[in-house]
KEKE-3310 file (N, C-alpha, C; in steps of 0.2 Angstrom, whole numbers, plus 5000, padded with zeros to 4 digits):
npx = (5060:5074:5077:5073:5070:5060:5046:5040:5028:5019:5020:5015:5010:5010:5004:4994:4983:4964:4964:4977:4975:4975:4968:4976:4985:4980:4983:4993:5003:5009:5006:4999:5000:4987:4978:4975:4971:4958:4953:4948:4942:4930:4923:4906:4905:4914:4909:4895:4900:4906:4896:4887:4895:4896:4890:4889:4898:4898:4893:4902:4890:4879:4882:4882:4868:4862:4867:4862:4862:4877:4888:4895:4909:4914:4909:4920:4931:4931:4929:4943:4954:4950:4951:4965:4968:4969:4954:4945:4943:4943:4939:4944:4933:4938:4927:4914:4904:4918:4918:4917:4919:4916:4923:4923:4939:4947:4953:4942:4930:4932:4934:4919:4913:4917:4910:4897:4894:4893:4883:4874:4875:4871:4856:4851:4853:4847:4834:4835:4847:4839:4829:4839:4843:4832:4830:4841:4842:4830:4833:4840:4834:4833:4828:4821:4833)
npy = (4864:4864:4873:4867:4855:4841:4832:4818:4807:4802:4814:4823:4840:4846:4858:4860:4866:4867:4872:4866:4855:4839:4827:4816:4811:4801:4789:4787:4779:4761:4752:4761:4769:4777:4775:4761:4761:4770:4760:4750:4756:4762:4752:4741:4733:4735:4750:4746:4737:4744:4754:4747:4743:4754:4758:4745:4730:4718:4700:4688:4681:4690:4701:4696:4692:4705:4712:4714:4701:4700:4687:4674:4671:4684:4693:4687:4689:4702:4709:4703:4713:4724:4722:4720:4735:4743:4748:4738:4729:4712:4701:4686:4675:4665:4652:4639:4636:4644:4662:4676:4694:4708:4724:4743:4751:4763:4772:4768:4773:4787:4787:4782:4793:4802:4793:4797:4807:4808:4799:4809:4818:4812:4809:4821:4826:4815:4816:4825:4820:4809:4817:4819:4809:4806:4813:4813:4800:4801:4810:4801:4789:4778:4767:4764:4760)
npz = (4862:4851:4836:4821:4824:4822:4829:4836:4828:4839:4845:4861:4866:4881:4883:4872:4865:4861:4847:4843:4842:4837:4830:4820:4829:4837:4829:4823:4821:4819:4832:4842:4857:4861:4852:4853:4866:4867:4857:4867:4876:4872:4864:4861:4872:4881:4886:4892:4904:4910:4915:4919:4930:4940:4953:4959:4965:4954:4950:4939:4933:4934:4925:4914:4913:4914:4903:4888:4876:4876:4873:4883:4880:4875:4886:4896:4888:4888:4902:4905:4898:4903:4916:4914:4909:4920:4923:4930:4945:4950:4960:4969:4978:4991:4990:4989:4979:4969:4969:4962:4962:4952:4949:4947:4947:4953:4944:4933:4938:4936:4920:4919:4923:4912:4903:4905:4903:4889:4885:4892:4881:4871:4875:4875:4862:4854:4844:4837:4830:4825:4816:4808:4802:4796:4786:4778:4773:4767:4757:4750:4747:4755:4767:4784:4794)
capx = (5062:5077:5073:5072:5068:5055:5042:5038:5022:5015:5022:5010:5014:5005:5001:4992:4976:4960:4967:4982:4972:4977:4967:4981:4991:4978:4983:4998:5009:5007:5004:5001:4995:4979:4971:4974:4964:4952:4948:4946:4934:4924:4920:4898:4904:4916:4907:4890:4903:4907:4892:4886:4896:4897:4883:4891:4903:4894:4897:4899:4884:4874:4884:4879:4862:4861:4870:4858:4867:4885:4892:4898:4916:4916:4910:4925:4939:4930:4932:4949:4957:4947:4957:4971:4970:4967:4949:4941:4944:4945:4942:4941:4931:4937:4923:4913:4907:4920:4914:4923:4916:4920:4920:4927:4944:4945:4954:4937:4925:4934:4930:4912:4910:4917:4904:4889:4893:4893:4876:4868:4874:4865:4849:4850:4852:4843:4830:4841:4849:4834:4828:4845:4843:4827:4831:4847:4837:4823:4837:4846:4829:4832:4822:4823:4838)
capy = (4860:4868:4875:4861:4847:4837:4830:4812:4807:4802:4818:4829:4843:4847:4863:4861:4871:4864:4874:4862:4848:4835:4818:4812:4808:4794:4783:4790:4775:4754:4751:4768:4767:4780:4771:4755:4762:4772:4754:4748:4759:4763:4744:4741:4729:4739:4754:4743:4734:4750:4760:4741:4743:4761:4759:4739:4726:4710:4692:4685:4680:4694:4705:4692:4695:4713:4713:4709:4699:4696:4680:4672:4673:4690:4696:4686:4694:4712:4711:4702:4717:4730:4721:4722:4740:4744:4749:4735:4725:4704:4699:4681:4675:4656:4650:4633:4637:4649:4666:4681:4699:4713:4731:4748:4754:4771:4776:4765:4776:4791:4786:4781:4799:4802:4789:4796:4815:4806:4797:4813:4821:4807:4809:4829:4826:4811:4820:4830:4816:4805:4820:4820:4803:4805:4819:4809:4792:4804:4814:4794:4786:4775:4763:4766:4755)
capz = (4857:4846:4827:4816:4826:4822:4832:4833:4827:4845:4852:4864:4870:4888:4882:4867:4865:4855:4840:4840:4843:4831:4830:4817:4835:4838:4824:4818:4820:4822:4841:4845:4865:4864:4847:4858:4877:4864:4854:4871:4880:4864:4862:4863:4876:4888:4887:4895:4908:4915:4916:4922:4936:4943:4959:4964:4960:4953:4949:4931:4930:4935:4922:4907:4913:4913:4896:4883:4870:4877:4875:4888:4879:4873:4892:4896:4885:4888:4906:4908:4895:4907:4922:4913:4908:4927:4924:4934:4947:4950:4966:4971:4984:4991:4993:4985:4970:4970:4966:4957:4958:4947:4952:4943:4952:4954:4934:4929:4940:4930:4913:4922:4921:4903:4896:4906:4898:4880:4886:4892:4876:4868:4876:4874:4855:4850:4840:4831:4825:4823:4811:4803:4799:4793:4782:4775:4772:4760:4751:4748:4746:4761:4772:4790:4797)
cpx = (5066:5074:5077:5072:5062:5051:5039:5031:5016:5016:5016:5012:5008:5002:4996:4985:4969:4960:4971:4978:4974:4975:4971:4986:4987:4981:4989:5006:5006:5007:5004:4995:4989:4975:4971:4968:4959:4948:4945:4940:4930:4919:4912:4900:4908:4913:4899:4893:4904:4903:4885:4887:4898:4894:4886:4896:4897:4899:4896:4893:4877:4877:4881:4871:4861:4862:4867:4865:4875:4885:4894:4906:4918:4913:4916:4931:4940:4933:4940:4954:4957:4951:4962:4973:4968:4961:4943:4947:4943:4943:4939:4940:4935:4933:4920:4906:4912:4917:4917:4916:4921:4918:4925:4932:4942:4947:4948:4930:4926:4933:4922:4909:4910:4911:4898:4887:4891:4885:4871:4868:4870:4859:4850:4851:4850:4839:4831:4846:4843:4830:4833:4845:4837:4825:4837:4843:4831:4826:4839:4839:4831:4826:4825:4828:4834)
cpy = (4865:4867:4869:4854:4847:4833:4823:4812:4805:4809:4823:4834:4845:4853:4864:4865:4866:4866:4869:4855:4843:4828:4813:4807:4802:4791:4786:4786:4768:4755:4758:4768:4771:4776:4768:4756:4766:4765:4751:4751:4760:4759:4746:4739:4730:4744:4751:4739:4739:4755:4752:4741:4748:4761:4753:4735:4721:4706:4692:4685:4684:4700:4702:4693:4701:4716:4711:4708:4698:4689:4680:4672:4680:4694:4692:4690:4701:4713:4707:4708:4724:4729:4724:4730:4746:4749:4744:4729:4717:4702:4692:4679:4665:4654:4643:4635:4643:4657:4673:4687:4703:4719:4736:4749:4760:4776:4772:4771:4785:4794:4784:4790:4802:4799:4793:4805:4812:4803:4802:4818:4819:4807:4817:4828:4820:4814:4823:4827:4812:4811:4820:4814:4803:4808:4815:4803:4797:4807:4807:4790:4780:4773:4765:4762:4753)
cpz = (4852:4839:4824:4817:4825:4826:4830:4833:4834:4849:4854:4865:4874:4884:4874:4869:4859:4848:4835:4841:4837:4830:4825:4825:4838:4834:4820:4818:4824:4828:4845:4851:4863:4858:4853:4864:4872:4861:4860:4875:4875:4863:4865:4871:4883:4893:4893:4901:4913:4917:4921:4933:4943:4951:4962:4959:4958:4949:4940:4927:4928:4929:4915:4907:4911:4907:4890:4878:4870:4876:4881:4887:4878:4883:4896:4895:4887:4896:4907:4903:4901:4913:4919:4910:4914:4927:4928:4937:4948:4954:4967:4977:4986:4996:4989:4986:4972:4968:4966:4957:4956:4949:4948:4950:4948:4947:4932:4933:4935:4924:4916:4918:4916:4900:4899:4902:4893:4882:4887:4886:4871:4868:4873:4866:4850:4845:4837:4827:4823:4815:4806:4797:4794:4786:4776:4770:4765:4756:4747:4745:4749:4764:4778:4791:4803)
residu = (UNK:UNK:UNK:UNK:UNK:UNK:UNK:UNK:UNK:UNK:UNK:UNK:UNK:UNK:UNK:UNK:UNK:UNK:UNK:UNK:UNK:UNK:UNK:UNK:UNK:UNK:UNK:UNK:UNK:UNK:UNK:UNK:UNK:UNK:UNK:UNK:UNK:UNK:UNK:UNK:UNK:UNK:UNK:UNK:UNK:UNK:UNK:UNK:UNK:UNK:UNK:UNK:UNK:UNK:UNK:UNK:UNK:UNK:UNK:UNK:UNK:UNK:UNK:UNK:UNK:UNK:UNK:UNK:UNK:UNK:UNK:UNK:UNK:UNK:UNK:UNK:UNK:UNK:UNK:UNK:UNK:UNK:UNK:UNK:UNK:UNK:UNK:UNK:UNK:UNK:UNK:UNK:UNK:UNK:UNK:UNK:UNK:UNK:UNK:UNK:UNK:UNK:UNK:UNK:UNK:UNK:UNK:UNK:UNK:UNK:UNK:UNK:UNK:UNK:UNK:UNK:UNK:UNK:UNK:UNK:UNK:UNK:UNK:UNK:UNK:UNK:UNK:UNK:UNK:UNK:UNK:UNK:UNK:UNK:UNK:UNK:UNK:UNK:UNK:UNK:UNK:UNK:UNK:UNK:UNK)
# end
């Protein structure tokens, strides 16, 4: 980059290092793609669709099962977003009733592995937060949530 040029607010460079790290480059302009694939994978309800479906593909139904508390519309919108951002796939069967399963493609097994690190971070530091909370909550004069 010559001297004095500016840098747009999305711009990466391959080489940055975790020093240059800069979460302003998430959100640093309306529609900027990584918010966007972060708001999506993040979601309660993506994040449980794809750790859902890591071991097989399954049918709608058995995905509404297994998911406590989805709607049947918002397990709708989640997985057709997830298709559309090529982490799961669609496939119609023609058959009577017809029957639709869903399975991660191979960028959704990817992320599979992303979510299960943050889960095992999860379990490896429960207790460390559950006291944090509980230390916060007695400074605040909080009730448990």
């Amino acid at each position: 980059m010559e001297d004095g040029t500016l840098k747009s607010p999305g711009y990466v460079d391959s080489t940055t290092t975790d020093a240059d790290f800069d979460v302003r480059h998430w959100d640093a302009r309306e529609g900027c793609e990584v918010r966007q694939i972060l708001d999506r994978v993040a979601d309660k309800w993506s994040l449980l669709v794809i750790a859902m479906l890591d071991c097989e593909s399954l049918r709608f139904s058995q995905l509404r099962r297994e998911i406590d508390g989805v709607s049947q519309r918002m397990l709708s919108v989640t997985l057709r977003k997830l298709e559309r951002d090529g982490l799961v796939s669609r496939t119609v069967h023609p058959v009577v009733p017809p029957r639709v399963d869903y399975a991660l493609t191979p960028l959704g097994r990817t992320l599979h592995e992303t979510i299960k690190a943050l889960v095992t971070w999860t379990e490896t530091h429960q207790q460390e937060i559950a006291e944090a909370r509980a230390a916060y909550d007695a400074r605040h004069g909080m009730m448990e949530a």
